[in-house]
N, CA, C and O atoms as a GROMACS GRO file, in nm:
protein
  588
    1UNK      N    1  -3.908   1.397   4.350
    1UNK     CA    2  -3.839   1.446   4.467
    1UNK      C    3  -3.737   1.551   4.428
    1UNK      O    4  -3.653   1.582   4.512
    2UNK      N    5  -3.736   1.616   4.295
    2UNK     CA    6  -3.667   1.734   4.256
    2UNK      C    7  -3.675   1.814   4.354
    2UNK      O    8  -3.785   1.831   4.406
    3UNK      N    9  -3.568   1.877   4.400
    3UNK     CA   10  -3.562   2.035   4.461
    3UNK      C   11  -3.566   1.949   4.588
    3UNK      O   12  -3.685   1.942   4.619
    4UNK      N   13  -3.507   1.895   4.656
    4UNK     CA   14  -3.497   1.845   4.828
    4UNK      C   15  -3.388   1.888   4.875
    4UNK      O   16  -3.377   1.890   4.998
    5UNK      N   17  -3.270   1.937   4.789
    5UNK     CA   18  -3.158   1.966   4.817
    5UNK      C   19  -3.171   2.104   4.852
    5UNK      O   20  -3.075   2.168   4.808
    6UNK      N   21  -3.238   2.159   4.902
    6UNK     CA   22  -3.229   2.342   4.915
    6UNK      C   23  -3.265   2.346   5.088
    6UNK      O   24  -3.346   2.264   5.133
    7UNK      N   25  -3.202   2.439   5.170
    7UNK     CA   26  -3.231   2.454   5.265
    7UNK      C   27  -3.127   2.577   5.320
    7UNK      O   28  -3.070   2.644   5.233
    8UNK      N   29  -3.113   2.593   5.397
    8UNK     CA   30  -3.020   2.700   5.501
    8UNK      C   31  -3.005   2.625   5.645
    8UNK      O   32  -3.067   2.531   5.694
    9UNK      N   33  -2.895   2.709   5.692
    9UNK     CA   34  -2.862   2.710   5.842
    9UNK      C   35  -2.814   2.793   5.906
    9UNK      O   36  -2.728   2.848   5.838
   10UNK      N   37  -2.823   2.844   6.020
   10UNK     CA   38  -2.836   2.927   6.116
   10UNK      C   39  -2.740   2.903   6.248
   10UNK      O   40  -2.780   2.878   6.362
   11UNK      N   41  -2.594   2.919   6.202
   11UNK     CA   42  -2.504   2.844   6.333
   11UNK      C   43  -2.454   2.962   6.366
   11UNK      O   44  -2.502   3.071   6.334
   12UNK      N   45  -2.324   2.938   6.451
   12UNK     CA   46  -2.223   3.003   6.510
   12UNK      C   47  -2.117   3.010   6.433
   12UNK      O   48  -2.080   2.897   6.404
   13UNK      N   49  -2.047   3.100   6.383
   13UNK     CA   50  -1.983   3.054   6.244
   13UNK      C   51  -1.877   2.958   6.270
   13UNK      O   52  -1.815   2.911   6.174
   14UNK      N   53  -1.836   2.906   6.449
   14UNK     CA   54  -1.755   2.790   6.435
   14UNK      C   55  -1.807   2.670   6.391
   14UNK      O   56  -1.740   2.567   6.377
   15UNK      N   57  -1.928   2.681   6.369
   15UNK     CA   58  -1.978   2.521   6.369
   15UNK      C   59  -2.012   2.566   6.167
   15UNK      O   60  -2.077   2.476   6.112
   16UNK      N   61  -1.989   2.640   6.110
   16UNK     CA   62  -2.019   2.663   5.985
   16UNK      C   63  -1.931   2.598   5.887
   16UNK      O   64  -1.990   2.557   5.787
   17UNK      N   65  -1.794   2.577   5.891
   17UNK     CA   66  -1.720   2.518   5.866
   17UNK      C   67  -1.740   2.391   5.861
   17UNK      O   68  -1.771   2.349   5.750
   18UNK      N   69  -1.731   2.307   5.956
   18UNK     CA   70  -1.809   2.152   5.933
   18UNK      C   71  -1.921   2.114   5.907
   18UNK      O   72  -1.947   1.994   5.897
   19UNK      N   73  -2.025   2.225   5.890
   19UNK     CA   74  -2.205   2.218   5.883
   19UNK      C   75  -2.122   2.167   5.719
   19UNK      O   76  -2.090   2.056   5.676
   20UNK      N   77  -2.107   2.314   5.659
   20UNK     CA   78  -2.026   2.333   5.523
   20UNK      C   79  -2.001   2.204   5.477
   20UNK      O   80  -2.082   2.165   5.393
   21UNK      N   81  -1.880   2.099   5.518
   21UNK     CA   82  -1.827   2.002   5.481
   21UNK      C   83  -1.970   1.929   5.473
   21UNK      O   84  -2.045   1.929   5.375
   22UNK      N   85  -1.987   1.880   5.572
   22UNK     CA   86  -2.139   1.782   5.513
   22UNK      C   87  -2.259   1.823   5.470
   22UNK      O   88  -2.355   1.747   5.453
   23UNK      N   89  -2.259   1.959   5.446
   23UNK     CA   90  -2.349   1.986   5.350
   23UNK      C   91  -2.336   1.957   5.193
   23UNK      O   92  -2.420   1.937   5.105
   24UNK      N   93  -2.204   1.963   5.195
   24UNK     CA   94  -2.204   1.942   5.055
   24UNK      C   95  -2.231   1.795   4.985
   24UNK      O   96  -2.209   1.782   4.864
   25UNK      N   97  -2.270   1.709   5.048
   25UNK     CA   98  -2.310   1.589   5.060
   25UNK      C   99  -2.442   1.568   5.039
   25UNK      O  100  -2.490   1.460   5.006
   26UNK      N  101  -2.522   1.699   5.063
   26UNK     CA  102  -2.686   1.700   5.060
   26UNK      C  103  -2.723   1.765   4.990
   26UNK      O  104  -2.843   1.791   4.990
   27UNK      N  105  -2.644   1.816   4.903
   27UNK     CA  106  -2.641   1.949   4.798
   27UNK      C  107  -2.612   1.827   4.658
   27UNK      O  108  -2.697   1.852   4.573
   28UNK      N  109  -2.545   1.738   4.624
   28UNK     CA  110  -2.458   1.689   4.480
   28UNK      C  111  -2.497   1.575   4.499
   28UNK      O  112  -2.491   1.499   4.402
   29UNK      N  113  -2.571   1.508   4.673
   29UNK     CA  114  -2.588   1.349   4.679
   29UNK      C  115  -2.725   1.363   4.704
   29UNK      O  116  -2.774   1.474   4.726
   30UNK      N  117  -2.827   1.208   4.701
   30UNK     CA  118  -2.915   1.245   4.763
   30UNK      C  119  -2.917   1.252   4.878
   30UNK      O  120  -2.844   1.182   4.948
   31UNK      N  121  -3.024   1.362   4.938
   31UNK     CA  122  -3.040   1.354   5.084
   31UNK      C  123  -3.081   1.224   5.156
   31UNK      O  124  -3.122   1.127   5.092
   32UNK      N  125  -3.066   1.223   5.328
   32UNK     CA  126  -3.093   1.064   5.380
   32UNK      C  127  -3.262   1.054   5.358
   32UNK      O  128  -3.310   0.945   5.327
   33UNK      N  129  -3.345   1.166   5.376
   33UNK     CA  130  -3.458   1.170   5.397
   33UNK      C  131  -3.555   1.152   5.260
   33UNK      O  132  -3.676   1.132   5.256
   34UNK      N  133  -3.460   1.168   5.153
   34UNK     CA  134  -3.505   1.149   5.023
   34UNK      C  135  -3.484   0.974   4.983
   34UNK      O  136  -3.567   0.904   4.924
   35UNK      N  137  -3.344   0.930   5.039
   35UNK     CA  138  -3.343   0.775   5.042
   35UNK      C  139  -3.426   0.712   5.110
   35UNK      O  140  -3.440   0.594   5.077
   36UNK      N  141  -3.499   0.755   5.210
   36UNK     CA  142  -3.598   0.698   5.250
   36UNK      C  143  -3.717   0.694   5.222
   36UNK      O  144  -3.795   0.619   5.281
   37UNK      N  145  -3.762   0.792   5.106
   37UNK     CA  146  -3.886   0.812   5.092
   37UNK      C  147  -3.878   0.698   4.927
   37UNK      O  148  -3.974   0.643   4.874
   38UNK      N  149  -3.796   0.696   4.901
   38UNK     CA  150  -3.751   0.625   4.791
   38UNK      C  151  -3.816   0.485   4.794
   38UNK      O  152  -3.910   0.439   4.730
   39UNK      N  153  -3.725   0.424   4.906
   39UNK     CA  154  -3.798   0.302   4.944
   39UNK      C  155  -3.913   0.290   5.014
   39UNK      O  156  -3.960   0.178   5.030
   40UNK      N  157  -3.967   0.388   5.059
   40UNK     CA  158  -4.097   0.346   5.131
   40UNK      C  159  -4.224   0.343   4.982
   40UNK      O  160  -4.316   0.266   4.952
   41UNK      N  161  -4.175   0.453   4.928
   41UNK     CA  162  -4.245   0.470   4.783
   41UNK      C  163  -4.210   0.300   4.724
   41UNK      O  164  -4.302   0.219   4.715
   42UNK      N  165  -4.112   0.274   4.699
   42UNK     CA  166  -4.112   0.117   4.640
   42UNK      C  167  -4.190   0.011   4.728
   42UNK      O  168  -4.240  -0.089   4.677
   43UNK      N  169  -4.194   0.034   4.829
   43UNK     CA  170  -4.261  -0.063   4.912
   43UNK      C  171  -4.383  -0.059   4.941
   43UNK      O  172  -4.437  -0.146   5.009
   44UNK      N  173  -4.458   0.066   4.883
   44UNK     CA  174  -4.593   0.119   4.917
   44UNK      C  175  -4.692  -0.003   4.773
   44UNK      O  176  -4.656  -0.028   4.658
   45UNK      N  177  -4.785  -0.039   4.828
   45UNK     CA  178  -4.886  -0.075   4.713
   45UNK      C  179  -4.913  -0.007   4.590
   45UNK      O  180  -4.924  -0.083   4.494
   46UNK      N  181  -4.925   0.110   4.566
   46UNK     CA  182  -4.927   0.213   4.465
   46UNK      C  183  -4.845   0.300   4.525
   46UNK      O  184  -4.877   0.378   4.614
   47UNK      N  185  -4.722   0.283   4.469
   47UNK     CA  186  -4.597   0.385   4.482
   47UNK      C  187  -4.608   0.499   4.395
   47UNK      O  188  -4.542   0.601   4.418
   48UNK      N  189  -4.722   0.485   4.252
   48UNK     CA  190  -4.721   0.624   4.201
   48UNK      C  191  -4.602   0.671   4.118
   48UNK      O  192  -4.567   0.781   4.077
   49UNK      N  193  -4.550   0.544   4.108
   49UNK     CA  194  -4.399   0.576   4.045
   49UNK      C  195  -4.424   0.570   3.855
   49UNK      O  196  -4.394   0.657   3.774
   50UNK      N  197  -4.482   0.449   3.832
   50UNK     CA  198  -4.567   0.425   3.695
   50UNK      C  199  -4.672   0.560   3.608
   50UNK      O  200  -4.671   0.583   3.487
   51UNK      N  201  -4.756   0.634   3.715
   51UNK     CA  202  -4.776   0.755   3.679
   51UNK      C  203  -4.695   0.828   3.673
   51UNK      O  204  -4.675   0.851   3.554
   52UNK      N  205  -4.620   0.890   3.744
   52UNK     CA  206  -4.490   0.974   3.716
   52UNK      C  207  -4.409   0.977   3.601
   52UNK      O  208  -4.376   1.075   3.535
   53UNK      N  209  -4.365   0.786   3.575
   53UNK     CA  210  -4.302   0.812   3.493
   53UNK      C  211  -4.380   0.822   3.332
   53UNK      O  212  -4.348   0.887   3.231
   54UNK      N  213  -4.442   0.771   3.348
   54UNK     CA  214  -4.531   0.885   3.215
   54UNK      C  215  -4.624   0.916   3.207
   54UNK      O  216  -4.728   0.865   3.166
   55UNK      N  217  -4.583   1.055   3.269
   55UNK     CA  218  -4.618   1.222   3.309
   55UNK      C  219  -4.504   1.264   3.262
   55UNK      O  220  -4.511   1.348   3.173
   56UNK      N  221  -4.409   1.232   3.293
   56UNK     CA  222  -4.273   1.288   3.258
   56UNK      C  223  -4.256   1.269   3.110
   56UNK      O  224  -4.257   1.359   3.027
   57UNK      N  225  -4.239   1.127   3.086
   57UNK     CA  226  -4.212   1.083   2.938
   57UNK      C  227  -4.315   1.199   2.817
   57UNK      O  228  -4.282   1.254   2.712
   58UNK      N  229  -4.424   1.197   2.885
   58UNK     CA  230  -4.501   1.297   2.771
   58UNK      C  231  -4.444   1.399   2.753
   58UNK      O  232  -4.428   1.443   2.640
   59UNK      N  233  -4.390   1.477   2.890
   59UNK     CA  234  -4.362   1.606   2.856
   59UNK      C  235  -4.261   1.589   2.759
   59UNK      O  236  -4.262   1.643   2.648
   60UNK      N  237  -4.129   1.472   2.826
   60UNK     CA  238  -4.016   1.513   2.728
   60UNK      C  239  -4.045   1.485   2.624
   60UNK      O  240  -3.996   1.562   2.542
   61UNK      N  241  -4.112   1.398   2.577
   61UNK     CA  242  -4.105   1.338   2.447
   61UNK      C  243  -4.212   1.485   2.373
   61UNK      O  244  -4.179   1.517   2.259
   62UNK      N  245  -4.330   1.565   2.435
   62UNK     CA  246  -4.379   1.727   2.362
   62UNK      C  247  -4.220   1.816   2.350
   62UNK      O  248  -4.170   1.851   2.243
   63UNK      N  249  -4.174   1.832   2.450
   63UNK     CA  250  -4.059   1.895   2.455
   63UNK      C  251  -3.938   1.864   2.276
   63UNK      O  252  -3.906   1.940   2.185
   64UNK      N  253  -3.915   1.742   2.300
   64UNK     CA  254  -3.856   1.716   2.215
   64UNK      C  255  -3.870   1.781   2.073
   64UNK      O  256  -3.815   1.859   1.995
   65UNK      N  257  -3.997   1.687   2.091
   65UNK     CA  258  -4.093   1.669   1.949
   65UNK      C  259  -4.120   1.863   1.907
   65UNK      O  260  -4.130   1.891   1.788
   66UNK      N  261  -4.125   1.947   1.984
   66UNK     CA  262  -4.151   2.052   1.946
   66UNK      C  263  -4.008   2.170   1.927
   66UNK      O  264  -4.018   2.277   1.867
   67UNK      N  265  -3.925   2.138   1.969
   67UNK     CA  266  -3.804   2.202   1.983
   67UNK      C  267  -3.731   2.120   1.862
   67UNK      O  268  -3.647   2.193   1.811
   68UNK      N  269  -3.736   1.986   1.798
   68UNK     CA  270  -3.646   1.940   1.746
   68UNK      C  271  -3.606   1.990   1.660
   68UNK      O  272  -3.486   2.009   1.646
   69UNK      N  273  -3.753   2.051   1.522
   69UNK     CA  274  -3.709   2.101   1.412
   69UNK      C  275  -3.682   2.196   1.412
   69UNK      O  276  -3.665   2.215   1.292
   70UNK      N  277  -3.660   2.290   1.461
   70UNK     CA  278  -3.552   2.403   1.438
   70UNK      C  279  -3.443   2.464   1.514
   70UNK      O  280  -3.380   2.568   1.499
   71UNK      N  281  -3.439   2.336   1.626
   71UNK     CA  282  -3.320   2.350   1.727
   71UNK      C  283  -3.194   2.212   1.766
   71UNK      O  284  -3.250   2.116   1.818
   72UNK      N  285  -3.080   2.198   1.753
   72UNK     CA  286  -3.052   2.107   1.823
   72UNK      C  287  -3.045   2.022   1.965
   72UNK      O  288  -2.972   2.038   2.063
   73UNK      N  289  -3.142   1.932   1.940
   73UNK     CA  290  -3.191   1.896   2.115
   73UNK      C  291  -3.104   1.811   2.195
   73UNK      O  292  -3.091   1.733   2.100
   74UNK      N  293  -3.032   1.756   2.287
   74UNK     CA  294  -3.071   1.608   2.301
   74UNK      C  295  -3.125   1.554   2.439
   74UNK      O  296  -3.120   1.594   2.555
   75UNK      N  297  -3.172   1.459   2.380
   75UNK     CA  298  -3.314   1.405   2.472
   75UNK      C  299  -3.250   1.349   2.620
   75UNK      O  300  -3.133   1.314   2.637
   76UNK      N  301  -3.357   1.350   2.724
   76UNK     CA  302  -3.279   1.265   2.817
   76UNK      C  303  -3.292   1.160   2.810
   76UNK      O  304  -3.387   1.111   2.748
   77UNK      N  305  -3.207   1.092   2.867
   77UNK     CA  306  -3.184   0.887   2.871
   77UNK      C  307  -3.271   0.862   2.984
   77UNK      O  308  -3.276   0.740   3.004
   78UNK      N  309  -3.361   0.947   3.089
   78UNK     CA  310  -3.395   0.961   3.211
   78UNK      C  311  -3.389   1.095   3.266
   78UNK      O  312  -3.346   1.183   3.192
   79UNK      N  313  -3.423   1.127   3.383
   79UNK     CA  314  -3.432   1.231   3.403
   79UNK      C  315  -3.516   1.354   3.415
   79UNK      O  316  -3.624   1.321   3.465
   80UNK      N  317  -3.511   1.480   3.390
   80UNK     CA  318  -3.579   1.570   3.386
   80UNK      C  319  -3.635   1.709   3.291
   80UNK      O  320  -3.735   1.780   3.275
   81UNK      N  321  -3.464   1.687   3.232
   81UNK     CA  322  -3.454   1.806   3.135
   81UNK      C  323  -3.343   1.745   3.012
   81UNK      O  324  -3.266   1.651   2.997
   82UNK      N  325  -3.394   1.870   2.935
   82UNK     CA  326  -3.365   1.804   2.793
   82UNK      C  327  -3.222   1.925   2.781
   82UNK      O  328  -3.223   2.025   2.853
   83UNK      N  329  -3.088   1.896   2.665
   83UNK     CA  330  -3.036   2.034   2.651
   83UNK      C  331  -3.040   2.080   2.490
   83UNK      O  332  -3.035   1.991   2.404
   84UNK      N  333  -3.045   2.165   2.466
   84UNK     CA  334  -3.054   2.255   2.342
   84UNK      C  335  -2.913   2.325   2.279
   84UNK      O  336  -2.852   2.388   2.365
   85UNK      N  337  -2.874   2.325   2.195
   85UNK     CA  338  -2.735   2.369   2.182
   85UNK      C  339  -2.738   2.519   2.129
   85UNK      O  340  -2.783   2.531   2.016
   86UNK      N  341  -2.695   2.636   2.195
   86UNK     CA  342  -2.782   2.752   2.168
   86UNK      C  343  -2.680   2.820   2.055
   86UNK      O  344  -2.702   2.907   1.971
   87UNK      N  345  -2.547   2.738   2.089
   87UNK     CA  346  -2.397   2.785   1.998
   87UNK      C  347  -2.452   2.812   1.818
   87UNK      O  348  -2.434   2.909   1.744
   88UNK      N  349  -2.531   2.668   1.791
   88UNK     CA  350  -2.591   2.665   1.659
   88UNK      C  351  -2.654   2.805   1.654
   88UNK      O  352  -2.617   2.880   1.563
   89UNK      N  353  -2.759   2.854   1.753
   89UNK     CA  354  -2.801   2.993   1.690
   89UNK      C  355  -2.707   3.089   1.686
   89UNK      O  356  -2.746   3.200   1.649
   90UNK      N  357  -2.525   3.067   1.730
   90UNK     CA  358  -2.458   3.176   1.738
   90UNK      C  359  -2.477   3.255   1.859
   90UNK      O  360  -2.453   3.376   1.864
   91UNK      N  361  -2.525   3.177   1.968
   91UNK     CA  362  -2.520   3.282   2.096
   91UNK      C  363  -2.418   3.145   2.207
   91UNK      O  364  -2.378   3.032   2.180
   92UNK      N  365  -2.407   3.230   2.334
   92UNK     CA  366  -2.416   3.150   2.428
   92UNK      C  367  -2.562   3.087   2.486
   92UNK      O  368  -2.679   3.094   2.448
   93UNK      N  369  -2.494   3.024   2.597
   93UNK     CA  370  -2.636   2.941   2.675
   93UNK      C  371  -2.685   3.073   2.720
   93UNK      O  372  -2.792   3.123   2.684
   94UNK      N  373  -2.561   3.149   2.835
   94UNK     CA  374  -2.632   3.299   2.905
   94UNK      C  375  -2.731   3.367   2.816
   94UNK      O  376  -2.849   3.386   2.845
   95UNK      N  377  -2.661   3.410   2.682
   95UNK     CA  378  -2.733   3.500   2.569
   95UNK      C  379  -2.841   3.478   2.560
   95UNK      O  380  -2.918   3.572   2.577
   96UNK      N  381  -2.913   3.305   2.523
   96UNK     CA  382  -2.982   3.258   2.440
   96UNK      C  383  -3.089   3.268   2.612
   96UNK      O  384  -3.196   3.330   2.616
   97UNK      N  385  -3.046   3.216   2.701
   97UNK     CA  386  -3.108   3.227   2.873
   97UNK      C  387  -3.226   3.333   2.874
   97UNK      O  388  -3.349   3.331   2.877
   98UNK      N  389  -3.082   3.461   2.868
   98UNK     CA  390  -3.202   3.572   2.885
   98UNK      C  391  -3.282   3.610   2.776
   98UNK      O  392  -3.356   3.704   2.807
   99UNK      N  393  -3.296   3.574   2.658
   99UNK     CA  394  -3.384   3.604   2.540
   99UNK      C  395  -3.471   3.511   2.566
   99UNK      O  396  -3.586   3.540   2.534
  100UNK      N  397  -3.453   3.401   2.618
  100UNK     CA  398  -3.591   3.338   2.634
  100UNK      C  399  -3.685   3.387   2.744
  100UNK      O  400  -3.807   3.390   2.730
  101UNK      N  401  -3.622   3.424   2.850
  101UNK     CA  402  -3.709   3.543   2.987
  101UNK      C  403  -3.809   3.602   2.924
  101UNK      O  404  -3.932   3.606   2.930
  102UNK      N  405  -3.712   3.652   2.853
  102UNK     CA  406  -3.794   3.778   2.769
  102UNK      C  407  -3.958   3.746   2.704
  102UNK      O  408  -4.055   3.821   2.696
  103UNK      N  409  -3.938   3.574   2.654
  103UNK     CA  410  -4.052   3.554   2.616
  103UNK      C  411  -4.132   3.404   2.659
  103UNK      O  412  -4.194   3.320   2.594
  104UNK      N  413  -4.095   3.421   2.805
  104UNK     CA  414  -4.182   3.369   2.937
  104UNK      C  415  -4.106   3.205   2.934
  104UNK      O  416  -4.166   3.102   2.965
  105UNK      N  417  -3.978   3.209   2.894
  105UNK     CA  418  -3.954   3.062   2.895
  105UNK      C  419  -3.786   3.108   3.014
  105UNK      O  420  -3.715   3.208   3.002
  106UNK      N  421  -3.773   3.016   3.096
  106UNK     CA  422  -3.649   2.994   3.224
  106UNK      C  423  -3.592   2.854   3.168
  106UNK      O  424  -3.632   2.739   3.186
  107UNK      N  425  -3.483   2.906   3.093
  107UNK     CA  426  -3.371   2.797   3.058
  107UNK      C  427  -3.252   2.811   3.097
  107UNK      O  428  -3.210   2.926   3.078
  108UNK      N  429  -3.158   2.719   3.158
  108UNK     CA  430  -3.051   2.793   3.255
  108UNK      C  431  -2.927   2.757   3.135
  108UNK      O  432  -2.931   2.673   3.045
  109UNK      N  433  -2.827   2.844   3.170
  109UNK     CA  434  -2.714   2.832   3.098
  109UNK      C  435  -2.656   2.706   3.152
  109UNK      O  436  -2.705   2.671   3.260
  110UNK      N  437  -2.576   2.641   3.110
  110UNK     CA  438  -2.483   2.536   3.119
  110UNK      C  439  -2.339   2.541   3.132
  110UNK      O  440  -2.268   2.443   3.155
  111UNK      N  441  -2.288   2.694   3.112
  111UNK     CA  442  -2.176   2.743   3.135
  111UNK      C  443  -2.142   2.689   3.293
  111UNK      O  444  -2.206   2.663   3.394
  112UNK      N  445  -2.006   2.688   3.251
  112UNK     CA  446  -1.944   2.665   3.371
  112UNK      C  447  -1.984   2.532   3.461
  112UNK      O  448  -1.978   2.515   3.583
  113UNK      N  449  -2.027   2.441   3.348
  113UNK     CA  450  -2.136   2.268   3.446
  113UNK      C  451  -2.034   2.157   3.386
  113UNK      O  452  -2.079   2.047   3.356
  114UNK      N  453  -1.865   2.193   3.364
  114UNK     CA  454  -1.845   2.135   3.327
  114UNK      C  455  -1.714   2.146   3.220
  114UNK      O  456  -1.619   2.208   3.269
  115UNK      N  457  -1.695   2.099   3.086
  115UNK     CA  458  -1.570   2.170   2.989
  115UNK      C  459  -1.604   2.304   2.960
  115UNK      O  460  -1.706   2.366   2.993
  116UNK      N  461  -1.506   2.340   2.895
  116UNK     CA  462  -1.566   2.511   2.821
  116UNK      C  463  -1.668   2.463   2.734
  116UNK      O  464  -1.768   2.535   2.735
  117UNK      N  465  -1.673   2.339   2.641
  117UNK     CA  466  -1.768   2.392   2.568
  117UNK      C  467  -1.941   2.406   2.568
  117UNK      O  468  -2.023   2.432   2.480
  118UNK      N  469  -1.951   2.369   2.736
  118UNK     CA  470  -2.074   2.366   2.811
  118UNK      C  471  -2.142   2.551   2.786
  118UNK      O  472  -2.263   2.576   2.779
  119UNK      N  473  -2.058   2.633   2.778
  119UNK     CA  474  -2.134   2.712   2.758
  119UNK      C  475  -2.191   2.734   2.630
  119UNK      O  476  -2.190   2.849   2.585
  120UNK      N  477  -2.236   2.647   2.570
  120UNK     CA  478  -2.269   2.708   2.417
  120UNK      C  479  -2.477   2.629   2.433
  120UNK      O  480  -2.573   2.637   2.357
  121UNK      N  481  -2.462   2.575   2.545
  121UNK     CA  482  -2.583   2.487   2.602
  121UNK      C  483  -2.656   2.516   2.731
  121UNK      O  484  -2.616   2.531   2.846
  122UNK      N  485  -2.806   2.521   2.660
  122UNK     CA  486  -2.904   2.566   2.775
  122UNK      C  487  -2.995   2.416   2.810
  122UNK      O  488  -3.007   2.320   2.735
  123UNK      N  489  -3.054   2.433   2.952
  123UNK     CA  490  -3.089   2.297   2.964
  123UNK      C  491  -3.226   2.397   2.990
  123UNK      O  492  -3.238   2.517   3.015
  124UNK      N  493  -3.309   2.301   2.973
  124UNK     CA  494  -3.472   2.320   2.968
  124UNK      C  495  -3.534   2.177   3.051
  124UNK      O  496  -3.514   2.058   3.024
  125UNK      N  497  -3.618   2.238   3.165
  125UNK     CA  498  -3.626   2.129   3.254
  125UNK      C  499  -3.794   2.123   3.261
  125UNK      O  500  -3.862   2.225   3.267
  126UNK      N  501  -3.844   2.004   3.259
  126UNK     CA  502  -3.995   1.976   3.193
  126UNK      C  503  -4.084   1.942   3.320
  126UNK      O  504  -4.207   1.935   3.320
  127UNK      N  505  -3.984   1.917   3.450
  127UNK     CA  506  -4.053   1.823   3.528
  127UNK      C  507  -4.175   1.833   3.632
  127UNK      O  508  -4.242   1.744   3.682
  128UNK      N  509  -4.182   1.989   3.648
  128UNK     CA  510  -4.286   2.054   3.729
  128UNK      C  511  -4.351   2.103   3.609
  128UNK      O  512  -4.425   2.189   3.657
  129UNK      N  513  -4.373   2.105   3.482
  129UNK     CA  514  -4.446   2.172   3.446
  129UNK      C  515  -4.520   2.105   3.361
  129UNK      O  516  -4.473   2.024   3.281
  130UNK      N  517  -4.673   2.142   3.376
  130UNK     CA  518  -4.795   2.082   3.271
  130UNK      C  519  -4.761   2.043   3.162
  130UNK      O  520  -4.642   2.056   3.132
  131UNK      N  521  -4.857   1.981   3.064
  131UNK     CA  522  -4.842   1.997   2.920
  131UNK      C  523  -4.873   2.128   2.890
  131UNK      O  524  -4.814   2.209   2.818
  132UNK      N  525  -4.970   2.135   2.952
  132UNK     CA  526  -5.038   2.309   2.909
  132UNK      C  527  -4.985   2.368   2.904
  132UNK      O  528  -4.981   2.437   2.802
  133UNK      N  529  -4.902   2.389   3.006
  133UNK     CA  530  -4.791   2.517   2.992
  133UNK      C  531  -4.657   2.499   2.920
  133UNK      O  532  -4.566   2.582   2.916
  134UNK      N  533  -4.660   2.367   2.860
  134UNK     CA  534  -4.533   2.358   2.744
  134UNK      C  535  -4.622   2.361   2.626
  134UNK      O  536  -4.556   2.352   2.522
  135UNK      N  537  -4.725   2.368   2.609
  135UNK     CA  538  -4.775   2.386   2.455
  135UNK      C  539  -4.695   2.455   2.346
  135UNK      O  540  -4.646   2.420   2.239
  136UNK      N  541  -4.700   2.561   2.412
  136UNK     CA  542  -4.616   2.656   2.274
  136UNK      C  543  -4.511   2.691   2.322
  136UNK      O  544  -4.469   2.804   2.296
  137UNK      N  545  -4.415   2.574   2.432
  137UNK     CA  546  -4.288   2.578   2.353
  137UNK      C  547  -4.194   2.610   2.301
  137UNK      O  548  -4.085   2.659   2.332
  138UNK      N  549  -4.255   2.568   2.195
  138UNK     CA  550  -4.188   2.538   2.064
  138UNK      C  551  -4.181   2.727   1.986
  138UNK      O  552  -4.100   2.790   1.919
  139UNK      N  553  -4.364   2.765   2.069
  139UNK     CA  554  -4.321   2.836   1.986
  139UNK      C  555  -4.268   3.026   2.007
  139UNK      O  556  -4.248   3.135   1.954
  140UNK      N  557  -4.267   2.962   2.101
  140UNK     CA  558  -4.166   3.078   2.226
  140UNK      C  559  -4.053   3.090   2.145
  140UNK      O  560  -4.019   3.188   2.078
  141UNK      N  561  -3.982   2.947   2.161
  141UNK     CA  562  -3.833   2.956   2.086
  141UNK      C  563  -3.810   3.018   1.981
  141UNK      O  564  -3.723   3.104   1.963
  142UNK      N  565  -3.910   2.964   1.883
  142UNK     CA  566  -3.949   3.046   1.743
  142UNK      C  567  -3.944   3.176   1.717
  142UNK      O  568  -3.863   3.237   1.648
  143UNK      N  569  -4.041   3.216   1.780
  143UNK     CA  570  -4.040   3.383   1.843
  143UNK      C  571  -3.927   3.455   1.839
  143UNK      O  572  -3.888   3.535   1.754
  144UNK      N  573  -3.854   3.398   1.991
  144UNK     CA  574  -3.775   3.446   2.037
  144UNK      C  575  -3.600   3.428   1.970
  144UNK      O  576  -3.512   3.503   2.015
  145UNK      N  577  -3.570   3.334   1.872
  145UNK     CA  578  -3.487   3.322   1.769
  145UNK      C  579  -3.474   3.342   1.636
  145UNK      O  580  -3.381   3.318   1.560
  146UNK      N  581  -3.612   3.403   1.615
  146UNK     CA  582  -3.669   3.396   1.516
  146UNK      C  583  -3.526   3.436   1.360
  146UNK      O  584  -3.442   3.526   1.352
  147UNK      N  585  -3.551   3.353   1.290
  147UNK     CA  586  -3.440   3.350   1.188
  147UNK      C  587  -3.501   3.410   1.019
  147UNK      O  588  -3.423   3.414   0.924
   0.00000   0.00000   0.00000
């Protein structure tokens, strides 16, 4: 249920102000319509939740497994995405961000998610995407840091 939090609205800008206030509630919390699908999914006979979760586990655990040796990773406890510490190569998260564009990989900076020293960390998020299309990874990074 990644990505439920995105939407727009279309008011009067008096009513934008309080849209505002409880939006931000559907933006950082889950949405009501996502709590519900939650439990209907738990309550369903094949909720599909057991596949999911490893679908996921593979990726992170390719993810890991291919980024580890020549990057600092750490893994998620749960979740979606893994983070990489980009400071070790001597860049920022931004720096290290757009050099990976460059060679077909979208890793977001971490700046500003938190203390200062969040920017030295890019997060890499596994959860929409194949194995196939994480194959090489590993060796994008390689490439693209190449030492």
């Amino acid at each position: 249920m990644i990505g439920w939090r995105v939407g727009w609205v279309v008011c009067p800008l008096a009513a934008s102000e309080a849209i505002g206030r409880a939006a931000i509630s559907n933006v950082v919390c889950p949405v009501g319509i996502a709590q519900q699908a939650v439990a209907a999914a738990i309550d369903a006979d094949d909720d599909g939740i057991a596949e999911a979760t490893h679908t996921w586990r593979a990726r992170h655990d390719h993810v890991v497994s291919v980024l580890r040796p020549g990057f600092d990773v750490v893994p998620a406890a749960g979740g979606w995405s893994v983070l990489v510490d980009a400071g070790g190569l001597g860049l920022t998260g931004a720096e290290a961000s757009r050099r990976l564009l460059e060679h077909g990989v979208a890793a977001t900076s971490m700046e500003n998610w938190g203390l200062a020293d969040t920017a030295r960390w890019l997060r890499v998020v596994y959860a929409n995407e194949p194995l196939e299309r994480l194959r090489d990874l590993g060796g994008r990074f390689e490439r693209c840091f190449a030492r």
